[in-house]
LOLUMVEX-60789 format. One record per residue: residue in one letter; z, y, x of N, C-alpha, C in turn. Coordinates in steps of 0.05 Angstrom, whole numbers, plus 32768, in hexadecimal, padded with zeros to 4 digits. Example, Ala and Ser with C-alpha at 12.3 -4.5 7.8 and 13.67 -1.06 7.14 Angstrom:
2
<pt res="A" n_c3="809C" n_c2="7F8E" n_c1="8108" ca_c3="809C" ca_c2="7FA6" ca_c1="80F6" c_c3="809C" c_c2="7FBE" c_c1="8108"/>
<pt res="S" n_c3="808E" n_c2="7FD3" n_c1="8101" ca_c3="808F" ca_c2="7FEB" ca_c1="8111" c_c3="809D" c_c2="8001" c_c1="8102"/>
This chain:
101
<pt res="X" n_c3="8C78" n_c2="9D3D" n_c1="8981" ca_c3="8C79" ca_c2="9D55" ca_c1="8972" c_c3="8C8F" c_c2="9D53" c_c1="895D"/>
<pt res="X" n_c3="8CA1" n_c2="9D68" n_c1="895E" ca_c3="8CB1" ca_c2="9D6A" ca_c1="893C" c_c3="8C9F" c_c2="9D6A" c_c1="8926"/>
<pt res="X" n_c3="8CB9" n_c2="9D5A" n_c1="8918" ca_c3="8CAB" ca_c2="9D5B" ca_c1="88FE" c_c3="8CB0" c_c2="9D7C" c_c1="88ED"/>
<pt res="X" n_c3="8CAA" n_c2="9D81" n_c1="88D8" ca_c3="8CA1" ca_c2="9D9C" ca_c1="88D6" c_c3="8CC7" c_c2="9D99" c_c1="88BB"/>
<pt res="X" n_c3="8CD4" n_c2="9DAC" n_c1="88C2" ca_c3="8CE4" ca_c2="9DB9" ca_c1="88AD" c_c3="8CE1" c_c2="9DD2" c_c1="889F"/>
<pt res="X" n_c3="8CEA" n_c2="9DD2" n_c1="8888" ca_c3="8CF0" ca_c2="9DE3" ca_c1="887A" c_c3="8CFC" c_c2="9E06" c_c1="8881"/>
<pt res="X" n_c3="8CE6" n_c2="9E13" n_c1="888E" ca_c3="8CE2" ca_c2="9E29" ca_c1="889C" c_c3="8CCE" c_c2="9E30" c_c1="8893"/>
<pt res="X" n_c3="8CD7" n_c2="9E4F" n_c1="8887" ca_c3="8CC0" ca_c2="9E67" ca_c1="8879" c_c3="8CC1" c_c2="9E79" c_c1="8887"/>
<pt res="X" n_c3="8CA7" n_c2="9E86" n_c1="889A" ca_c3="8CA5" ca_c2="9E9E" ca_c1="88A4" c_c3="8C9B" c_c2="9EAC" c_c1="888F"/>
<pt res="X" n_c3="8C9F" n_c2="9EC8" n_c1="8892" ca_c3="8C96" ca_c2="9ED9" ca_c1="887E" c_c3="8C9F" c_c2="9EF3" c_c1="8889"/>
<pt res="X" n_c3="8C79" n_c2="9F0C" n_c1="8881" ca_c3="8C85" ca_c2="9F27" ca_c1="888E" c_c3="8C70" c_c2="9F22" c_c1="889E"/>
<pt res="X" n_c3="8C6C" n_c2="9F42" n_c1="88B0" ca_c3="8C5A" ca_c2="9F49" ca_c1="88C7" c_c3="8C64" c_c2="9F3E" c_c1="88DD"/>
<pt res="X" n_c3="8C4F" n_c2="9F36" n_c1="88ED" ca_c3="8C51" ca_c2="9F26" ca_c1="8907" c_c3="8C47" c_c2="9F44" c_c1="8912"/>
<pt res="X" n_c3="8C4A" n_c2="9F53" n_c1="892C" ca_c3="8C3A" ca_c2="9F66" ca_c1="8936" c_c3="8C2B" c_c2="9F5F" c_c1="8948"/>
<pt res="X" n_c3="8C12" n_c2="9F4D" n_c1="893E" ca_c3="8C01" ca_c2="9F3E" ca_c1="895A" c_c3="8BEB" c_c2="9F4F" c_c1="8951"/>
<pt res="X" n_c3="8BCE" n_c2="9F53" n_c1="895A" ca_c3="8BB6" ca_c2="9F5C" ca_c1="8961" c_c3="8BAC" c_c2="9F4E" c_c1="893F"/>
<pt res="X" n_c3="8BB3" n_c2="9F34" n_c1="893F" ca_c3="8B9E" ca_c2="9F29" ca_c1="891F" c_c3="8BA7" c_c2="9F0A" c_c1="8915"/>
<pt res="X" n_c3="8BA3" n_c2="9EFB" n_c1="8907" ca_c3="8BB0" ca_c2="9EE5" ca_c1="88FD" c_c3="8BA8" c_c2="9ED3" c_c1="8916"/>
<pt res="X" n_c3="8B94" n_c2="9EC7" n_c1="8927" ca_c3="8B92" ca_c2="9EB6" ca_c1="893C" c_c3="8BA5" c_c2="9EBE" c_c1="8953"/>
<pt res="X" n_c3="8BAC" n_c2="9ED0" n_c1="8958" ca_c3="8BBF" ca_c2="9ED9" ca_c1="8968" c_c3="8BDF" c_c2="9ECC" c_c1="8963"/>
<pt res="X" n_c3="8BD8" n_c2="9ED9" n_c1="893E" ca_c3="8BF8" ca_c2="9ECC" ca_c1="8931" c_c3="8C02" c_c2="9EB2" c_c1="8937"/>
<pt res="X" n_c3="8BE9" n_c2="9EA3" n_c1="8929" ca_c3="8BEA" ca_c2="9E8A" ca_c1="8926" c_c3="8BEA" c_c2="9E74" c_c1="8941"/>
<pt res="X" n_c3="8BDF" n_c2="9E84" n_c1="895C" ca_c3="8BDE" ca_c2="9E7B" ca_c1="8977" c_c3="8BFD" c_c2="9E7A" c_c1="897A"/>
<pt res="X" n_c3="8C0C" n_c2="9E92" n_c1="8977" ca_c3="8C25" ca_c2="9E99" ca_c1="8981" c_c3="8C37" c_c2="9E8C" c_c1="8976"/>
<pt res="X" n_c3="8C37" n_c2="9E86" n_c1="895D" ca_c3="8C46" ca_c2="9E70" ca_c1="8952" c_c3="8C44" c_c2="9E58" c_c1="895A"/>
<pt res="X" n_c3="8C2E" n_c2="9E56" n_c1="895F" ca_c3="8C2D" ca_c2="9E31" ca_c1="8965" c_c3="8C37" c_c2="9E2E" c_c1="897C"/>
<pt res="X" n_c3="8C2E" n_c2="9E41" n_c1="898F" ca_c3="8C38" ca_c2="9E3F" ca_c1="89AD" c_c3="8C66" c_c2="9E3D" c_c1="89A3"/>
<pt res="X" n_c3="8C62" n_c2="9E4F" n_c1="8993" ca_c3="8C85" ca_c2="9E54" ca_c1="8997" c_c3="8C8F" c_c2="9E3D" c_c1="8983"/>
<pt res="X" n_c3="8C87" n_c2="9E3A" n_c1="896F" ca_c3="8C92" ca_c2="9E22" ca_c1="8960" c_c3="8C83" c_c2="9E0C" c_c1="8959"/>
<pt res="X" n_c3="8C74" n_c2="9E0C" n_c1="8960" ca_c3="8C61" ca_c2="9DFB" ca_c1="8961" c_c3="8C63" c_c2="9DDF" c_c1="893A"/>
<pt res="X" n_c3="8C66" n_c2="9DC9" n_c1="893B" ca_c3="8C6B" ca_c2="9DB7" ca_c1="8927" c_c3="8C7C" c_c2="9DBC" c_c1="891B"/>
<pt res="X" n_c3="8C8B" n_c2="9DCD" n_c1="891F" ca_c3="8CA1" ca_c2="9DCE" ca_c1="890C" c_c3="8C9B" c_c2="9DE3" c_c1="88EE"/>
<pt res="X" n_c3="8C86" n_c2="9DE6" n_c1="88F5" ca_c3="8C7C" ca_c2="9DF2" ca_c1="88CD" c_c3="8C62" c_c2="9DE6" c_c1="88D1"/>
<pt res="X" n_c3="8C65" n_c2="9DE4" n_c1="88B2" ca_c3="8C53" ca_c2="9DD3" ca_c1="889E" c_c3="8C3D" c_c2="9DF1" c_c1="8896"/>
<pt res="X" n_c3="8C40" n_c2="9E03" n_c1="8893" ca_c3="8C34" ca_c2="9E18" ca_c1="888B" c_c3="8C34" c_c2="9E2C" c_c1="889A"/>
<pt res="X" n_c3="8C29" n_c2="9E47" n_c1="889E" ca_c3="8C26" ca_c2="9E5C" ca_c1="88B0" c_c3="8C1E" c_c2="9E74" c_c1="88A0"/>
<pt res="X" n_c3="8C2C" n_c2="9E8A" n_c1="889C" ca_c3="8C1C" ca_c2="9EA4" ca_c1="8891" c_c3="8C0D" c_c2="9EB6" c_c1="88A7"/>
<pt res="X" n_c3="8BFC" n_c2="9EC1" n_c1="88A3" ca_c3="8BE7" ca_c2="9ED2" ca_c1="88BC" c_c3="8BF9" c_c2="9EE4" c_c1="88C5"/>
<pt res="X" n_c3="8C0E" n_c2="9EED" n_c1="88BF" ca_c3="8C18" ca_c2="9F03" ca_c1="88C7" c_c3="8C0E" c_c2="9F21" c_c1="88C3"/>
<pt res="X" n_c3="8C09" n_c2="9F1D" n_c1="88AE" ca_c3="8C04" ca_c2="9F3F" ca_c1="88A5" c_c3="8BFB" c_c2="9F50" c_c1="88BB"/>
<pt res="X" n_c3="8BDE" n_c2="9F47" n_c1="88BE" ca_c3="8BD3" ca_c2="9F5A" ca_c1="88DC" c_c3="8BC3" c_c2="9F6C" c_c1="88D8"/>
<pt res="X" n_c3="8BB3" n_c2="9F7E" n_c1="88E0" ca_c3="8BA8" ca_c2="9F94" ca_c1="88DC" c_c3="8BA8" c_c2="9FA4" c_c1="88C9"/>
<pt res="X" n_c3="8B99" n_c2="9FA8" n_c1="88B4" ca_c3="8BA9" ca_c2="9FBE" ca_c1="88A3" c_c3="8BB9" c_c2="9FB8" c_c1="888F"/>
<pt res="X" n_c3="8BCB" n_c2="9F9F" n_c1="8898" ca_c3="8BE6" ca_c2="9F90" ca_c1="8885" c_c3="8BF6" c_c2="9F9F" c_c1="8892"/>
<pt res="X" n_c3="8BF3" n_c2="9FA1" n_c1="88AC" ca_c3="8C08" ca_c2="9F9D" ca_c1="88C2" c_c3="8C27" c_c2="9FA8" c_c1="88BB"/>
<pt res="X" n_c3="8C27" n_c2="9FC2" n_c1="88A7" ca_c3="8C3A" ca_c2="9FD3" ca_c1="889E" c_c3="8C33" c_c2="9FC8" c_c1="887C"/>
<pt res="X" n_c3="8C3C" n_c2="9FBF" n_c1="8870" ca_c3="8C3C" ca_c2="9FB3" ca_c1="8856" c_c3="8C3B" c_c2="9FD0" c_c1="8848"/>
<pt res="X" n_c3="8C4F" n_c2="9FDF" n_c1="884C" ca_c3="8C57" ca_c2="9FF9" ca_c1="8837" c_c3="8C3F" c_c2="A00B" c_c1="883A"/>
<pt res="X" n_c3="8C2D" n_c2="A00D" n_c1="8853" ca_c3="8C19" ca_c2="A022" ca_c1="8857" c_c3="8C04" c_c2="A017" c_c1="8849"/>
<pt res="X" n_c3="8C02" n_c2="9FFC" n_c1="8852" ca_c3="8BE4" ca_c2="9FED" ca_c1="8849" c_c3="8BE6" c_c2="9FF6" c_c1="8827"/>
<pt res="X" n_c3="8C02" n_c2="9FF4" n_c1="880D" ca_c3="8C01" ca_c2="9FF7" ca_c1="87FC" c_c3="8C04" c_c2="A012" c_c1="87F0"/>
<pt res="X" n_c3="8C02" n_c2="A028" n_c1="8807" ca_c3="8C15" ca_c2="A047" ca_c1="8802" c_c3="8BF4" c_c2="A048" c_c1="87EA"/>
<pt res="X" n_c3="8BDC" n_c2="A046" n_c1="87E4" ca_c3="8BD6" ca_c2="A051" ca_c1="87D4" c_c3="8BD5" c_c2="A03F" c_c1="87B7"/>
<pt res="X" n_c3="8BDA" n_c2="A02B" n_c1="87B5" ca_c3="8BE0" ca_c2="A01C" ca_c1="8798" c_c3="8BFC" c_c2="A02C" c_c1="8793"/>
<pt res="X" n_c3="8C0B" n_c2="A02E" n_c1="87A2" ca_c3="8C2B" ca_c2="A045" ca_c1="879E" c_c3="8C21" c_c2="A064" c_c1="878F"/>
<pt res="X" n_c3="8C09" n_c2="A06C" n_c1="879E" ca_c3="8C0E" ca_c2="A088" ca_c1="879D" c_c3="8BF7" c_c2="A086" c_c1="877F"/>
<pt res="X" n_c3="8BEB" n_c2="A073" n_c1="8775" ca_c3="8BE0" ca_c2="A073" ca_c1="876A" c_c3="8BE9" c_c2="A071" c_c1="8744"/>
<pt res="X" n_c3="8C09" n_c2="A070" n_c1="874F" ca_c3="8C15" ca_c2="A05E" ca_c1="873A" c_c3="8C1F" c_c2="A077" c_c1="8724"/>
<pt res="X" n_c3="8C1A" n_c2="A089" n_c1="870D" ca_c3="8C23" ca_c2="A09A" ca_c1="8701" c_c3="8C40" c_c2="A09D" c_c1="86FD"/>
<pt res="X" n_c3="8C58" n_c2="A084" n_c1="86FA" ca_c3="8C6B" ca_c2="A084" ca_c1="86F5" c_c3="8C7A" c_c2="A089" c_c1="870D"/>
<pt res="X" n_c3="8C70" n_c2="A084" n_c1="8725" ca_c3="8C82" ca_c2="A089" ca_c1="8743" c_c3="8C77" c_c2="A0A4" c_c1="874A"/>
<pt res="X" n_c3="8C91" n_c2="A0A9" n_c1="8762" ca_c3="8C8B" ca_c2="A0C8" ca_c1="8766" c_c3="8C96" c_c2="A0C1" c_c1="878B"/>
<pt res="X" n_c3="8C8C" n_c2="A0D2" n_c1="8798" ca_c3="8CA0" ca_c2="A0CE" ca_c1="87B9" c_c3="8CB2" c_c2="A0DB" c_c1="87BE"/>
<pt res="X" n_c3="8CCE" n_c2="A0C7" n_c1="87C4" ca_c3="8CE9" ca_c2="A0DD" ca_c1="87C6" c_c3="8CE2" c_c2="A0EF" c_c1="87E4"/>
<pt res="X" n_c3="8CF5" n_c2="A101" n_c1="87E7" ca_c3="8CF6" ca_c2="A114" ca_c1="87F2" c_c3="8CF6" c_c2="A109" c_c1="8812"/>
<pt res="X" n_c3="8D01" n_c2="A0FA" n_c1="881C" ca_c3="8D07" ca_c2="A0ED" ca_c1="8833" c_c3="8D09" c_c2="A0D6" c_c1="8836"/>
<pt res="X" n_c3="8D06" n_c2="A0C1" n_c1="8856" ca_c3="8D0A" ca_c2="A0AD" ca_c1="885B" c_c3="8D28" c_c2="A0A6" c_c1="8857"/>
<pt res="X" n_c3="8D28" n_c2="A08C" n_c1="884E" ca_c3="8D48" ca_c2="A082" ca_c1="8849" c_c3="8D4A" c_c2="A074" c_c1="8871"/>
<pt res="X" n_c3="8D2E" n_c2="A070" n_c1="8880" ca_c3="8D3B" ca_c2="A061" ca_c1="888B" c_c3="8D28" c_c2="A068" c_c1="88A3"/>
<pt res="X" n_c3="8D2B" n_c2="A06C" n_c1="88C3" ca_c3="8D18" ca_c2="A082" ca_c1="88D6" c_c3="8CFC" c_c2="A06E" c_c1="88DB"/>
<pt res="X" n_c3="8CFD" n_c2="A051" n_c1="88D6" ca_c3="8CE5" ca_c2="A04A" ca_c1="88DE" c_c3="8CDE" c_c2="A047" c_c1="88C8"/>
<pt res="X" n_c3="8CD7" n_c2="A053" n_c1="88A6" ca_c3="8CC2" ca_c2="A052" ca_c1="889A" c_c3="8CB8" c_c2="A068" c_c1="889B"/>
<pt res="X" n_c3="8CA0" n_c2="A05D" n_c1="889B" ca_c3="8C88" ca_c2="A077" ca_c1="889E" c_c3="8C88" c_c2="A08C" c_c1="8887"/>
<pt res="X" n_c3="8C92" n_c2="A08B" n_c1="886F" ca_c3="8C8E" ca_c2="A095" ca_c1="885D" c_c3="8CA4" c_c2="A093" c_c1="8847"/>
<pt res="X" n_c3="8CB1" n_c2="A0A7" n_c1="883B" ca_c3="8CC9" ca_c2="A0A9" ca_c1="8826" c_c3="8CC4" c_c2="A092" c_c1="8813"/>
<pt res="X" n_c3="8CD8" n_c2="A083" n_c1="8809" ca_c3="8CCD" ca_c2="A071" ca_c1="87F2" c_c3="8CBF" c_c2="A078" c_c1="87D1"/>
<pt res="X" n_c3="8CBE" n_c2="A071" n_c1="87C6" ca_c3="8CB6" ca_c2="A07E" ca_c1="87AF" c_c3="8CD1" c_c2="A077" c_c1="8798"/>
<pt res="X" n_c3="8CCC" n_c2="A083" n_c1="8785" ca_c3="8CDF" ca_c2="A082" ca_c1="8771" c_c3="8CD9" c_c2="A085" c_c1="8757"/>
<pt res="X" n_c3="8CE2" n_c2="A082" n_c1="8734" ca_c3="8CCE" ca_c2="A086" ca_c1="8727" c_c3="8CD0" c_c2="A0A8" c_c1="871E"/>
<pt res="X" n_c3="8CC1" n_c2="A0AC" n_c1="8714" ca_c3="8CBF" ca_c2="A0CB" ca_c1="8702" c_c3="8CD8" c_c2="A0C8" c_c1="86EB"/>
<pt res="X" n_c3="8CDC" n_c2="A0DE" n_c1="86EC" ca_c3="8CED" ca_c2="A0E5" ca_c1="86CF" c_c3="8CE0" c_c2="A0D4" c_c1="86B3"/>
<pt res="X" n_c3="8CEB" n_c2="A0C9" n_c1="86AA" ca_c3="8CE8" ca_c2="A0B4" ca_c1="8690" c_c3="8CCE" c_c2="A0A2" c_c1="8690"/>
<pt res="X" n_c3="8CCB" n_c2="A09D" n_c1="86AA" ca_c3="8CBF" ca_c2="A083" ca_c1="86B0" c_c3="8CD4" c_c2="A070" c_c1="86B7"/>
<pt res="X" n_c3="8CC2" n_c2="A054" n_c1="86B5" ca_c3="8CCF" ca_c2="A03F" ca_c1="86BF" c_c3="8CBA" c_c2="A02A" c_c1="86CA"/>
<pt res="X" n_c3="8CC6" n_c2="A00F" n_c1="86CD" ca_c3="8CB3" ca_c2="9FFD" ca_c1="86D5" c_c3="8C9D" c_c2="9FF2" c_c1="86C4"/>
<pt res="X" n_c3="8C9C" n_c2="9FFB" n_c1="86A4" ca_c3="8C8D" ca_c2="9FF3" ca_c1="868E" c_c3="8C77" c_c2="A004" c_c1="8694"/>
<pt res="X" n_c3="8C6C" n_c2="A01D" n_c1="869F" ca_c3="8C6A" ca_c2="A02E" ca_c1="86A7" c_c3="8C55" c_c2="A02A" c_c1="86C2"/>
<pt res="X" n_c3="8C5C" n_c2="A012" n_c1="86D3" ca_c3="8C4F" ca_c2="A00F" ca_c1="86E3" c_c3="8C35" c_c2="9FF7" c_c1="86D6"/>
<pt res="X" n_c3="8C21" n_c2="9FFA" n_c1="86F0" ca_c3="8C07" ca_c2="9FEA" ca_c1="86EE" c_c3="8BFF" c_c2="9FE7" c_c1="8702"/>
<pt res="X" n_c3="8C06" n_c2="9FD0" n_c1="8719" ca_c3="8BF9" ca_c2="9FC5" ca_c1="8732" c_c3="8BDD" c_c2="9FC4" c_c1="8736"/>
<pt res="X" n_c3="8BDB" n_c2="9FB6" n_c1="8725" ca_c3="8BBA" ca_c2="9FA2" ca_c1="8726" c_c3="8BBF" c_c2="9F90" c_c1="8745"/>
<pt res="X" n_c3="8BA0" n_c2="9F8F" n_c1="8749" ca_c3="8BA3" ca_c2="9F87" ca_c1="8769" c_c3="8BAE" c_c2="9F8D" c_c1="877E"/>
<pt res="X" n_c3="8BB8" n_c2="9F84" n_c1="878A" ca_c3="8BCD" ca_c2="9F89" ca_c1="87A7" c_c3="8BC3" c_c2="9F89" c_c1="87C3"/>
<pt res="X" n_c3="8BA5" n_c2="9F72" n_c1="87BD" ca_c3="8B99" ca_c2="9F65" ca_c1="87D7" c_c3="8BA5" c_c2="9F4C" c_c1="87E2"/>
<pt res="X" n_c3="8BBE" n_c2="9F46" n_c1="87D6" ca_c3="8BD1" ca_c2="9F33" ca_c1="87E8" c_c3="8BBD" c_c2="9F1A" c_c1="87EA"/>
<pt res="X" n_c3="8BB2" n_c2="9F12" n_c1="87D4" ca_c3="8B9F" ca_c2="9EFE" ca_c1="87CA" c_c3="8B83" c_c2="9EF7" c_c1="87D3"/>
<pt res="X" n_c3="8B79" n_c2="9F13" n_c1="87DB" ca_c3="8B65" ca_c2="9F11" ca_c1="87E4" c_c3="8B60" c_c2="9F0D" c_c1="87FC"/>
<pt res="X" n_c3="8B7B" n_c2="9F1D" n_c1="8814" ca_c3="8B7F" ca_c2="9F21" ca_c1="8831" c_c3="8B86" c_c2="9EFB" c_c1="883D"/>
<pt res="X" n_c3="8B8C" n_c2="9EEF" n_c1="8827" ca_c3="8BA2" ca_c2="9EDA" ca_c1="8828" c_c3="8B84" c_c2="9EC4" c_c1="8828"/>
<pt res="X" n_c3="8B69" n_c2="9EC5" n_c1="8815" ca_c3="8B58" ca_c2="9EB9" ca_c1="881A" c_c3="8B43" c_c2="9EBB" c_c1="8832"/>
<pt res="X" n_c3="8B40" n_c2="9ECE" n_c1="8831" ca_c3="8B35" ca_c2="9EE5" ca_c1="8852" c_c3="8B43" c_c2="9ECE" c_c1="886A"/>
């Protein structure tokens, strides 16, 4: 078996769920990473949707008028008139929690 290099996957995998992910990797790269992310599967799978309501939730962003680009599902956001990023308040994301799961 290779020894494992310095290789970061990162981002949605579009498999069914993380055993799938993690099957498919090993089968395709097998030893050569030291680590593995689940691949952002089921309601990760689209990062920007899974978060569209911490976005829409945010007082200082607003949604521009149109997609900048044909495969997002949804116009990006932008801030409001004399907001900024001081302005914003995340809190939880889930990244943390999905990541112990």
């Amino acid at each position: 078996m290779p020894s494992p290099f310095p290789l970061l996957l990162v981002g949605s995998i579009p498999l069914s769920d993380a055993d799938a992910v993690l099957d498919a990797v090993g089968e395709t790269i097998g030893g050569r990473l030291s680590c593995v992310p689940d691949g952002e599967t089921g309601i990760r799978a689209n990062w920007i949707g899974w978060q569209h309501a911490v976005f829409e939730a945010q007082t200082a962003l607003e949604p521009t008028e149109r997609r900048e680009r044909d495969y997002q599902l949804r116009p990006p956001y932008r801030f409001r008139a004399g907001k900024g990023p001081a302005d914003l308040a995340f809190g939880d994301l889930g990244f943390a929690r999905a990541a112990v799961a």
